[in-house]
N, C-alpha and C positions, 0 to 999 in steps of 0.2 A: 504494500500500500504506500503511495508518495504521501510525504506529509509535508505541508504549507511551511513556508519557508519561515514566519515569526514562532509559529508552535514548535518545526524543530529547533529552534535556538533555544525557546524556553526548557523545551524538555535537556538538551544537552546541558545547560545552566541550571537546571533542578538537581540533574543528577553528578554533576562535576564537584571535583576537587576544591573548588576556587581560593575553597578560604582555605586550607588545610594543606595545600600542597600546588604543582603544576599541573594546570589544566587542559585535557585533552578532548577533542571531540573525534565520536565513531569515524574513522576513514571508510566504512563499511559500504555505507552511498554512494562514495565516487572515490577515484584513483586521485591518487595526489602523487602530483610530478617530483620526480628528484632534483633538488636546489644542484645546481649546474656553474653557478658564479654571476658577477652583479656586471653591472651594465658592459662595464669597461674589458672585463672578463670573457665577455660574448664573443669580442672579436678577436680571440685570441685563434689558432691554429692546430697548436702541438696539444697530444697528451689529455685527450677529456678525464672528468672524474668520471670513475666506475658508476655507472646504474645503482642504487642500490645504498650508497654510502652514503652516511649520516652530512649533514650541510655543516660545512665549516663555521668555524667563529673567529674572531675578529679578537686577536690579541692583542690587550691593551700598551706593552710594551712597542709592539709595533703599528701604533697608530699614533699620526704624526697629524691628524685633526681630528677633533669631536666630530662625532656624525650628527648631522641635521636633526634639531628639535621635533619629537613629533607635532603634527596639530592639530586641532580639534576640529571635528566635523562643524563643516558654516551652519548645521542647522540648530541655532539657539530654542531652548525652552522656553515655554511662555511664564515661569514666574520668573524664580531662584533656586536652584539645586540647593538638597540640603547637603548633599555627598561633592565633593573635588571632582570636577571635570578635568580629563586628561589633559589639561593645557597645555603644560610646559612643564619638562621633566627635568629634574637637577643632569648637571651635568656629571656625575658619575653613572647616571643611569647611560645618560647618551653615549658616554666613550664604551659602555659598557656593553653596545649595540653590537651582534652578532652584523656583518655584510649577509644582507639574505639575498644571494644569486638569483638568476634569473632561472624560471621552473617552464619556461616555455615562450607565448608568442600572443602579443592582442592583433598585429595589423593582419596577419594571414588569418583569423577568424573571420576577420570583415567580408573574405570573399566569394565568390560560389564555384570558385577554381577545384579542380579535380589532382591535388600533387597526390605526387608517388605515394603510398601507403607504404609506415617503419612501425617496427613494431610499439606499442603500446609500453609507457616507461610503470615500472612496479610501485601501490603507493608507497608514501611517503611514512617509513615506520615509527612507534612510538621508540622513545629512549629507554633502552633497560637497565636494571638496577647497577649493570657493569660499568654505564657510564657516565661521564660527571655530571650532575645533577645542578641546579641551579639554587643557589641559597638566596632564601627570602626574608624580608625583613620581618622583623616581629607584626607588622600590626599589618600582613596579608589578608584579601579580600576588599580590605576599605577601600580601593585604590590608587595604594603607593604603589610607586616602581620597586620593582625586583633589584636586589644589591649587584654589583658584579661577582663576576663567575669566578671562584676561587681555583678550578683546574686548568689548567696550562691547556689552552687548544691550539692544534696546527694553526699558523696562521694561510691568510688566504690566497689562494694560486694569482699569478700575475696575470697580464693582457698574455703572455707570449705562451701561456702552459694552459689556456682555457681553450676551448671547443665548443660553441652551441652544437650541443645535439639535437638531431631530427624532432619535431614535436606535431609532425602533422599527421591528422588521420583521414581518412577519404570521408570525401564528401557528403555521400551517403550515408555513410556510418554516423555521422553527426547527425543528420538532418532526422534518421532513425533516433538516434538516441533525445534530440529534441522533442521528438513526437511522442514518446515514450516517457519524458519525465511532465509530460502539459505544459500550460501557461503559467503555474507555477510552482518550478521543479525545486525540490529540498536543497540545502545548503549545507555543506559539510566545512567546520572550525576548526582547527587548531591552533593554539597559542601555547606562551610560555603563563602566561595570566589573561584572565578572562574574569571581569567584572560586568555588575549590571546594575543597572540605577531602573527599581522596579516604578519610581514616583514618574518618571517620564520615558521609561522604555528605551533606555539606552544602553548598548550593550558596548562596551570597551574592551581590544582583546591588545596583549602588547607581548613582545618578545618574539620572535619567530613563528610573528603570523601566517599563517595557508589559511586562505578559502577557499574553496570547490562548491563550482555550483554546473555540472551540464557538461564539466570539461574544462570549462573556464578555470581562470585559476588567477587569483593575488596574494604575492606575499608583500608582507611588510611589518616595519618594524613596529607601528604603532596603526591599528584600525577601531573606526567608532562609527555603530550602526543605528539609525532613529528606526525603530521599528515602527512609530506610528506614520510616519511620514517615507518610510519605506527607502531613507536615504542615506549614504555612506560615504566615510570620509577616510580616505587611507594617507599615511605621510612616512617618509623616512623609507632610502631605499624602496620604494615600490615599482611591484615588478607586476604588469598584466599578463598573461599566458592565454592565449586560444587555441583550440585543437587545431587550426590548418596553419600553425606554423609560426605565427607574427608573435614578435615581443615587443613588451612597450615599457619602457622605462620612466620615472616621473618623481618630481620632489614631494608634489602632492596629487592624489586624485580627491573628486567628489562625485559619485555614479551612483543613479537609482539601483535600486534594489538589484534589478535583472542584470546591470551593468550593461544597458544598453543606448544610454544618455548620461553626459556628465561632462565635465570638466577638467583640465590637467595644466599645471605648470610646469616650466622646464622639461619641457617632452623629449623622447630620445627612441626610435622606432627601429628595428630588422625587421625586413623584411622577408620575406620568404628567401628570394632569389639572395640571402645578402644586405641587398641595398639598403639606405637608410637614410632615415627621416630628422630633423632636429626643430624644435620652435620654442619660441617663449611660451605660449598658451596654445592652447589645445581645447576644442571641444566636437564628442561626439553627439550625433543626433541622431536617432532611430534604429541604433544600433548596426547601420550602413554609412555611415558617412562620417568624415572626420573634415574639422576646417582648422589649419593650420596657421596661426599670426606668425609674421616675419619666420620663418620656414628654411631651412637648409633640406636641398635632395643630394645624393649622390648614390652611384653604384662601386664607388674606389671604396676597398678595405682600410682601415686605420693600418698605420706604421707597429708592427709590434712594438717598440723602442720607444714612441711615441705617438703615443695615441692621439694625444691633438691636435697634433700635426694638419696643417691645410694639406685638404686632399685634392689629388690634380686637378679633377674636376669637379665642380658641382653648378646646381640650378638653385640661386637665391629668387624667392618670392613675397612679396606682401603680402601673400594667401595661397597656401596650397592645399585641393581641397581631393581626398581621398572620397571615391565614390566608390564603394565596395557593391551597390548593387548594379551598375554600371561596369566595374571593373575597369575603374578610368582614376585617371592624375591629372589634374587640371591646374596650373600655374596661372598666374595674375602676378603682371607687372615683373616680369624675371628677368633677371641677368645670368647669361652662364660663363661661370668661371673657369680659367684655367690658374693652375697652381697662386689662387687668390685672387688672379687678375680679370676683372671682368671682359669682355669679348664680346659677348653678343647680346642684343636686349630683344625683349620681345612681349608686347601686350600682353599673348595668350598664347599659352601651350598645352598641349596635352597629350599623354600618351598613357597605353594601357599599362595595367598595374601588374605585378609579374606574376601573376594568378593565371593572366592570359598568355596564353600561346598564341594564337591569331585572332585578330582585327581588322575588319573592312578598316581605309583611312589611306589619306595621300602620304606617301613616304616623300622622305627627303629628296627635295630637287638636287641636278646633279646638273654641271657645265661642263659640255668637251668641247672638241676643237682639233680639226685640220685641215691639211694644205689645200684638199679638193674641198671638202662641204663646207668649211668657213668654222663658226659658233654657231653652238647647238646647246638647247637649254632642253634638259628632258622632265616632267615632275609624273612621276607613275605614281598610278593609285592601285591597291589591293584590294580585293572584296572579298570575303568568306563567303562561299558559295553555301555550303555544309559542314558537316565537322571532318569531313573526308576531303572536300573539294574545294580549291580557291582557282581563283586569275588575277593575274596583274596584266594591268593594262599600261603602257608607257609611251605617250606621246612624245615626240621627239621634234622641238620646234627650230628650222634650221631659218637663221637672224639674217642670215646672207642673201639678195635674192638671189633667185635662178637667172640664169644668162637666158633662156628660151621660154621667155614668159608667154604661158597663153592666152592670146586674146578674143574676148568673147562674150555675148551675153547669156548664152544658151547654160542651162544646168547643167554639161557632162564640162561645158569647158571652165565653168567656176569652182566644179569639183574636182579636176585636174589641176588648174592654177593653188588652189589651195593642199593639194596632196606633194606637189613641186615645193612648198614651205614645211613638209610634214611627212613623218616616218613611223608610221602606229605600228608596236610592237604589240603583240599580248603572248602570256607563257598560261595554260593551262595546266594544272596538277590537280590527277586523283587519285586515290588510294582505297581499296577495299580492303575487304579480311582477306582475300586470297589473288587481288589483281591490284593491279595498278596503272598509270600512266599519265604520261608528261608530254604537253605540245607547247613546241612554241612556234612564231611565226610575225611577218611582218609584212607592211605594204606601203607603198611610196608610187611617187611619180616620178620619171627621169627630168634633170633639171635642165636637161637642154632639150627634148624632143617629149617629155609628160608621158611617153608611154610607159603604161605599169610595169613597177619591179616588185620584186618579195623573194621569198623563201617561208619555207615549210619546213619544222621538225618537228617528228613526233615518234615516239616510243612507249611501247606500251604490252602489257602478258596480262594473261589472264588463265589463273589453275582452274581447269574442267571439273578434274576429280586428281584424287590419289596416282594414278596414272599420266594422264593426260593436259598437257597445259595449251595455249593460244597464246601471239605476238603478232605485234607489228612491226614493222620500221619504216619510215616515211620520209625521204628525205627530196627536196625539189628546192630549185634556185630558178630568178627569169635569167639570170644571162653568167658569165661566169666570173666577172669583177664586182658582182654584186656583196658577196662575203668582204671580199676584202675593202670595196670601196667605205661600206658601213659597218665596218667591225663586228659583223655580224660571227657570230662560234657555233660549231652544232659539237652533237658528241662525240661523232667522230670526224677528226681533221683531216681529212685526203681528199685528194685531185676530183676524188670521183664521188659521186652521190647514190648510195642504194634505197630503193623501195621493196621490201619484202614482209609481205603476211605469212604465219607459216603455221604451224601445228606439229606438235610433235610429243611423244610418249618416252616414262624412260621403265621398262620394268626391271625384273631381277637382273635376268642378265641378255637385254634385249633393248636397240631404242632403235625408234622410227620418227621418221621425217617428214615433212610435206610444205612446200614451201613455193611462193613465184618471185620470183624478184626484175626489177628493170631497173638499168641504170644511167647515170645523167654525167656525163665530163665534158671537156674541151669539144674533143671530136661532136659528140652529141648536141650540145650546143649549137654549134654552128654548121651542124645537120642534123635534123632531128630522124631522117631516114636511116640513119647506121643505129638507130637505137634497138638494142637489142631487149626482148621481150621473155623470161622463161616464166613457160605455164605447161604442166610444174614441172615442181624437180623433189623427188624420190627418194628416200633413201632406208634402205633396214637393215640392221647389223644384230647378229644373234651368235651368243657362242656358249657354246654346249654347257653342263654338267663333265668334271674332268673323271676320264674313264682310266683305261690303262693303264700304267705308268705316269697317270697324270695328264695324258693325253686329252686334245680337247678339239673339236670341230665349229670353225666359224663361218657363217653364214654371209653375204653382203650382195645386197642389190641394191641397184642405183637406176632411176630414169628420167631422163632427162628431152624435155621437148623447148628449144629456144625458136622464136621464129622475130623475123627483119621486113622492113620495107623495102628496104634494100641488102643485100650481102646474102652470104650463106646464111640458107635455115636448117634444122633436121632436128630428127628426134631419133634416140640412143636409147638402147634398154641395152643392162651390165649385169653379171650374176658372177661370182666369184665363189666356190664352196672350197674350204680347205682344213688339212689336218695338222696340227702342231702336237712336237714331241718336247717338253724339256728334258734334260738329262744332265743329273750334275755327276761326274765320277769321282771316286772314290777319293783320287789324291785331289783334286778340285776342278777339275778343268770343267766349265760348264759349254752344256750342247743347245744349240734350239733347232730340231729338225721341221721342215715345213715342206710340203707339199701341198697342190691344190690343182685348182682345174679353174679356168674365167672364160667367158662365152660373151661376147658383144655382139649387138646387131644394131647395124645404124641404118635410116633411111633420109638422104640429103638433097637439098635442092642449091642450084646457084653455088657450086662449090666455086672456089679462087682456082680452080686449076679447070673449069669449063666441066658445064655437063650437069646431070644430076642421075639418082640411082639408091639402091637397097646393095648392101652387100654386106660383112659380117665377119669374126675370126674368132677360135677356138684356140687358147694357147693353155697350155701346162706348164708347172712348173714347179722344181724344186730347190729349196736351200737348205744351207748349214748354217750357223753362223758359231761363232769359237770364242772364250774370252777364258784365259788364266790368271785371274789377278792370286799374288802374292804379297804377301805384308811382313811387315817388319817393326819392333814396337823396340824404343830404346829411352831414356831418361828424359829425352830432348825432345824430340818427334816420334811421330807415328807415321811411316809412310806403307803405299799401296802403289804396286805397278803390274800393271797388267797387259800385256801383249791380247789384243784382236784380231780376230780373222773373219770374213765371209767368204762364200761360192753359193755360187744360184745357179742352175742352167734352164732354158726356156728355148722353145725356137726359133730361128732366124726370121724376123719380120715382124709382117704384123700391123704396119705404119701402111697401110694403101694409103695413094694420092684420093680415093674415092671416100675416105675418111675424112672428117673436117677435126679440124685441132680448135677447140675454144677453149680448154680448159687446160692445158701442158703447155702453153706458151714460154712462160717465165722460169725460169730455171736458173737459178744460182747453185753452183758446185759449193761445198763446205764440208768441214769436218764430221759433221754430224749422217748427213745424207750418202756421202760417198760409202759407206760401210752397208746401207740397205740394200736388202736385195733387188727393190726396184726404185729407184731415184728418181725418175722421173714425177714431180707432180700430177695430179689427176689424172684421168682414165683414157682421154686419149691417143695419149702416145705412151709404149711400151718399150720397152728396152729388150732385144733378144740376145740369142746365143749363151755360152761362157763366162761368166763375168765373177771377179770379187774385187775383196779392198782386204787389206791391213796396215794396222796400227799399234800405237802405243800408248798410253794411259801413264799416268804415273801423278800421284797425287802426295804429300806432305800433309799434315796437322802438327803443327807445334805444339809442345805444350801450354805456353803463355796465351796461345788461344789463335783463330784465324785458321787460314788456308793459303794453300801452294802450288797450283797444279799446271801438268803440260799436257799435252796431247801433239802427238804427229798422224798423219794417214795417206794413203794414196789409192787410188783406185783403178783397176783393169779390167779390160775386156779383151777377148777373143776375136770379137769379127768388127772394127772400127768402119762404122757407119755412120749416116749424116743424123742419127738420134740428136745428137748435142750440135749445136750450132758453135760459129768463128766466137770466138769469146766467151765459149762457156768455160773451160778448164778445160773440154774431157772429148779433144776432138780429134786424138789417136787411139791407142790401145791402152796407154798408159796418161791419168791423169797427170795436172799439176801439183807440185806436193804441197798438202792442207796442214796448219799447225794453227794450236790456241793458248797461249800463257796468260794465267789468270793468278794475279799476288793479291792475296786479301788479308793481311795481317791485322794484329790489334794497335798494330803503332798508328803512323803517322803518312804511311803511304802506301796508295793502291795504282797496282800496275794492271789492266787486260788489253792483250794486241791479240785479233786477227787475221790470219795471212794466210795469203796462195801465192808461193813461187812458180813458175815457168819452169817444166823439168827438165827443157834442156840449157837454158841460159843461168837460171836460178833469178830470172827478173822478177822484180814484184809485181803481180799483176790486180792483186787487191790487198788492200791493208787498213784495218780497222785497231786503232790505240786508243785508251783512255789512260794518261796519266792524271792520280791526284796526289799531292802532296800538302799535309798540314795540320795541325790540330783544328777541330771546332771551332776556337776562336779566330783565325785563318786559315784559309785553306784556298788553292790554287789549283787550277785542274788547265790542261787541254786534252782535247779530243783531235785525232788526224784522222783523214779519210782520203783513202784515192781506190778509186775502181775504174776499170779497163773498161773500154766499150762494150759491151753485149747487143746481140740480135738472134733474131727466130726468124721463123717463115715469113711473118707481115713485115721484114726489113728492121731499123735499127730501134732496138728501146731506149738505150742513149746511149751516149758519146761517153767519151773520159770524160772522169771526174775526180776534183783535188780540192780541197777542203780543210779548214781548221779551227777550232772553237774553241777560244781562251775564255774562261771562267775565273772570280775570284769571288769568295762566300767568305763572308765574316760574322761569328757570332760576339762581339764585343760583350757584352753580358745576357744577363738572362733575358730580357725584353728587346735590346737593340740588336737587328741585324740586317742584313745586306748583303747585295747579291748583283755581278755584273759579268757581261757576255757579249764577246761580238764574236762575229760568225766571217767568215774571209775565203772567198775562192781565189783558190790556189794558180787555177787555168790562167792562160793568155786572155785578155780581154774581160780581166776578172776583176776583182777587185771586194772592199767590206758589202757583205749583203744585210747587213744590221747591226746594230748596237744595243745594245737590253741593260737596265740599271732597277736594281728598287730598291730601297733603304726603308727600312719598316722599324715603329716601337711597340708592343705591343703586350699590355701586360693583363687583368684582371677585370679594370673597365675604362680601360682606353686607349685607342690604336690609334696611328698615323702614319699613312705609307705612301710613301712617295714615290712614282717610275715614270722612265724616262725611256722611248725608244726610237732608233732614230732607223728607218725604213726606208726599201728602194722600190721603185717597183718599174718592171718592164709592159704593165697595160696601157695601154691608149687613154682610158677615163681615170684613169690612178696615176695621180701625181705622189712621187716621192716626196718625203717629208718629216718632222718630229710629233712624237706624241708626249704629253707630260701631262701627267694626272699627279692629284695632291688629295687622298682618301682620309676623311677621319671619322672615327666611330665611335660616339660614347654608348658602352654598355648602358640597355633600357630605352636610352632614348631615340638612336636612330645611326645612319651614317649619312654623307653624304661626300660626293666627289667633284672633282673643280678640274677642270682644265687649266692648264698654265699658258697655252698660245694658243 
């Protein structure tokens, strides 16, 4: 049964201690939070107190000021008390004041925010006869204050050894347990003394006050309740506690009964996320709103070392007005400072309170700038669609005019003229329990000729069942300097743009495929006839339960149908069934036998060599492949070297002219590949005859930690045919030789080069290095690149290329660092292709990063140029970024 909140006080006051001893009220009702440390204490980092342990006291040797007088509740009685009102305590009572820490949170209560759920802290337990006990003066009950504490208590942990812990419970569970205690839920006491003045209903509780009433919670050193007028005055050390999180610190409170109106001086607020709040006066109304006189915000932590410390940033106001049922921050008249200095002023501000996650509202405007589009002021707004789904919307207003203005009075040519000032971006995001997806996308006018530009991105899955899932990928541009003229990014950066829906299952030991995809590059662009179209494309890979010796059979089909408006079209169906043996012997040498059988049948039109037709091939084939590694383990190192070997054999051909290559084009020779039995990429082109490769391995571990390793290989065939084209490596019997050195120690420097020598010259014909040398705090890298021309059947994929990328990365301390890059072709007619800089600070709540890039560009509509952005972000309140030209 609840019982009325003045009845249970009377009854806890009927049956208490008061006059005869320390007085305790039932914790039975509600949990009482563990004292955890006082204001200053909250913001500490290291080291919380245990759950569980008794609340420290305040050691009179080590208190270097009297603690604050309590005060008496403003509501005066209508005669004269015949009993002493707690006014004003001698000052041996006051030094004698335990610091009663903070037991939890009032701002996070205000909100209707859903935080994480932590566990529930244990009440708050009585003192047992083991521990030092508090001596009272002779004429207890009337009154007087309680003597000092004659046992030596720890004194109290500093700013740097405190930890607010978690004090939030979900949202639900409160709003339950609201509904559950009524309109008006019992009140659960504890004090060191608990008096009551029965002539006017005033109940006095002093010493290491807790209230609980709902979850809620105050301590303090000196509390007075008017039970007729239902009003309450807390002073000294007082600490508000809410179940979602917020604390509120205060010299004095005055709060109805419910504590859901009232008044506070010298306020001092954590927020959930952190942040915090400061003002001279304080007052709540309807137990959602708080209005804050002359007001300090910030999201920066106090200095451990010094706490008072002006924090880098904050938002001073005349009024800051906390709307908890709104879930909003509303400023009046504010200045926001940086390390004291005020910066920017602003009438009105507002932003949500960190209860919320998302907010419809315009974000912070942003300014760029360059060589082709001029200034451009963007100010995108957000909406909350759902709790799953939003869009931002980002207009982009370009301040330059257009050189090819259109003129006109007609509707499409004032929405062209206005579209040549303007660049509407929107990004949609959705999320379900089992799918998701993300579009973004934009539209513009050309600023010389108005016709439409944009681009499309979008990506998106969606799980069917346990088995089976659904995707997309979307990607389309109007023309091909479009990305780079408007710094436009999709997910994935390459030359070339794919569109493909697809579907696909994964089971035990079995997945399939189904997919179409078209794609959009240079060539395509500027003919939309070579675009190529596949519907679809096939694919099911299954591999047995292991039988025999471990033996196992794998299954693979593949079908594929692309079709053109122009060029070759055809459709290919592939099946490949084969058997694999492992076999490790006895002294170690390990085997992998493979054998199989692959069956292709293509039917093509418009082939590159004339003609069209159905025709087909059946190849077989067998492999080995071989690898003996050996180790060696000594004080110093651990190493591992292992000699490789492959053979495959298969029969000669296989490659008809009446076959079309879309998918084996590209071919780069490397260490990796040359050891497989089939090198070749994808299914159209096959490699026959005789063939293998060997190699060497050999790997180091130190023991101070890191890795060491080399690798050498080469590769051979039997019947040298025109499979590999001029430039690949591998266009005799015998490859080029392949090697990869890779140094990754725990010091100070990281070596990896790739290389293919020339097997009869020893030229280099590709070569991939990354050297870095330097600790963290500096550190220096290049990157070298040079690769030989390569070509296939459609003529050359490119030329020589020579290359090199100087890097320098500094982490100067914990928050500053920086980072620069240019990029330099090596070739004849070459020269720097970029410059990249950004130097960032960026600590708890507040960043600032500055970059700088200076770019070339060989399009026609893209002018060469600098980019320089200046980002700054104060945690909570927003970011925003500025162009510097």
């Amino acid at each position: 049964m609840t019982v009325p909140r003045p009845q249970l006080l009377l009854a806890l006051l009927a049956s208490s201690t008061a006059l005869t001893g320390v007085a305790y009220a039932d914790p039975s009702s509600a949990q009482a939070y563990t004292e955890v440390g006082s204001w200053g204490q909250a913001w500490g980092d290291d080291d919380p107190m245990p759950m569980g342990a008794p609340p420290p006291r305040r050691d009179d040797a080590a208190t270097s000021a009297p603690m604050p007088a309590p005060v008496a509740a403003s509501v005066e009685p209508a005669q004269p008390v015949s009993r002493v009102a707690p006014a004003e305590a001698p000052a041996s009572y006051r030094q004698a004041q335990s610091s009663y820490p903070e037991v939890g949170s009032w701002g996070q209560a205000w909100d209707e925010g859903e935080p994480a759920p932590t566990p529930v802290p244990a009440p708050a337990r009585r003192r047992t006869a083991a521990e030092p006990a508090t001596t009272l003066n002779p004429d207890e009950g009337t009154g007087a204050e309680p003597a000092r504490e004659t046992a030596a208590a720890p004194s109290a942990p500093t700013v740097a050894t405190m930890r607010r812990p978690p004090r939030i419970l979900p949202t639900a569970m409160i709003k339950a347990q609201e509904r559950e205690a009524g309109s008006n839920p019992p009140v659960n006491l504890e004090a060191d003394q608990i008096t009551y003045d029965r002539e006017y209903d005033i109940v006095t509780a002093r010493g290491r006050v807790v209230m609980i009433q709902t979850n809620r919670t105050i301590t303090a050193d000196s509390l007075t309740y008017n039970l007729k007028q239902d009003l309450m005055g807390a002073s000294g050390n007082v600490v508000l506690t809410e179940p979602t999180g917020e604390v509120t610190h205060a010299d004095y409170f005055e709060l109805t009964g419910d504590l859901k109106n009232g008044v506070a001086r010298k306020i001092r607020m954590i927020l959930s996320d952190n942040s915090r709040m400061t003002a001279a006066t304080a007052q709540r109304v309807g137990g959602d709103r708080l209005d804050l006189d002359n007001a300090t915000y910030t999201a920066c932590e106090p200095c451990r070392n010094n706490p008072d410390r002006t924090p880098l940033w904050a938002a001073k106001a005349e009024r800051i007005t906390h709307n908890q049922a709104e879930a909003q921050i509303e400023y009046r008249n504010a200045w926001i400072e940086l390390a004291g200095l005020p910066v920017v002023y602003t009438p009105y501000l507002s932003h949500p309170d960190p209860t919320v996650r998302r907010k419809s509202g315009f974000l912070a405007p942003g300014l760029t700038s360059n060589t082709t589009l001029g200034t451009s002021v963007t100010t995108p707004y957000f909406f909350v669609m759902s709790d799953h789904e939003d869009l931002t919307l980002t207009p982009r207003f370009m301040l330059e005019k257009a050189k090819g203005v259109v003129k006109g009075n007609g509707a499409d040519d004032i929405v062209t003229s206005t579209m040549q000032q303007l660049q509407l971006t929107a990004e949609h995001r959705w999320r379900g329990f089992s799918s998701e997806a993300r579009t973004r996308a934009s539209i513009t006018a050309d600023r010389n000729s108005g016709d439409t530009r944009g681009h499309i991105d979008s990506k998106g899955v969606v799980d069917l069942n346990e088995t089976w899932r659904a995707g997309w990928q979307v990607q389309y541009q109007s023309d091909q300097s479009y990305r780079t003229l408007y710094k436009v990014r999709m997910d994935s950066d390459r030359p070339w743009l794919l569109t493909s829906p697809y579907v696909e299952g994964f089971g035990r030991r079995s997945y399939a495929l189904a997919e179409t995809m078209s794609f959009q590059g240079p060539q395509v662009i500027d003919d939309g006839n070579k675009s190529t179209v596949v519907l679809p494309h096939m694919v099911h890979h299954l591999v047995s339960q292991p039988g025999w010796g471990g033996s196992y059979w794998t299954a693979d089909s593949d079908l594929l149908v692309y079709t053109r408006t122009r060029g070759t079209e055809a459709q290919r169906l592939s099946q490949r069934t084969a058997w694999t043996l492992p076999v490790i012997t006895p002294d170690g040498q390990i085997f992998t036998l493979s054998t199989g059988l692959r069956g292709d049948g293509y039917n093509a039109n418009r082939l590159s060599t004339g003609g069209s037709g159905t025709t087909g091939r059946a190849i077989p084939d067998a492999s080995v492949q071989w690898s003996y590694p050996f180790s060696r383990t000594s004080s110093s190192m651990s190493q591992v070297i292992e000699p490789v070997g492959m053979l495959a054999a298969s029969p000669v051909g296989g490659n008809s002219s009446r076959i079309p290559n879309e998918d084996s084009i590209d071919f780069e020779l490397d260490e990796t590949n040359v050891l497989r039995p089939n090198r070749l990429v994808g299914l159209d082109r096959v490699e026959g005859g005789l063939r293998g490769g060997y190699g060497l391995r050999w790997t180091a571990y130190p023991r101070v930690g890191g890795k060491v390793g080399a690798q050498v290989a080469q590769g051979w065939r039997q019947h040298a045919d025109s499979t590999f084209k001029e430039g690949s490596g591998f266009t005799d019997s015998f490859s080029d030789y392949l090697g990869r050195l890779e140094i990754v120690p725990t010091g100070l420097l990281t070596l990896s080069d790739r290389i293919r020598l020339d097997k009869d010259t020893l030229q280099i014909k590709r070569n991939e290095a990354t050297l870095a040398v330097g600790p963290r705090a500096l550190q220096g890298s290049v990157s070298y690149g040079y690769l030989s021309s390569n070509g296939t059947d459609s003529g050359v994929v490119y030329t020589r290329r020579q290359y090199v990328t100087y890097g320098l990365t500094t982490q100067a301390s914990q928050y500053w660092h920086s980072y620069f890059a240019l990029n330099e072709d090596l070739e004849k007619n070459g020269g720097i292709l970029s410059v990249t800089s950004k130097t960032g600070y960026n600590d708890e709540c507040f960043a600032i990063i500055f970059g700088f890039n200076r770019y070339f560009s060989t399009q026609e509509d893209v002018n060469s140029g600098y980019d320089a952005m200046l980002t700054i972000v104060l945690k909570t309140l927003g970011e925003t970024s500025t162009s510097l030209f």
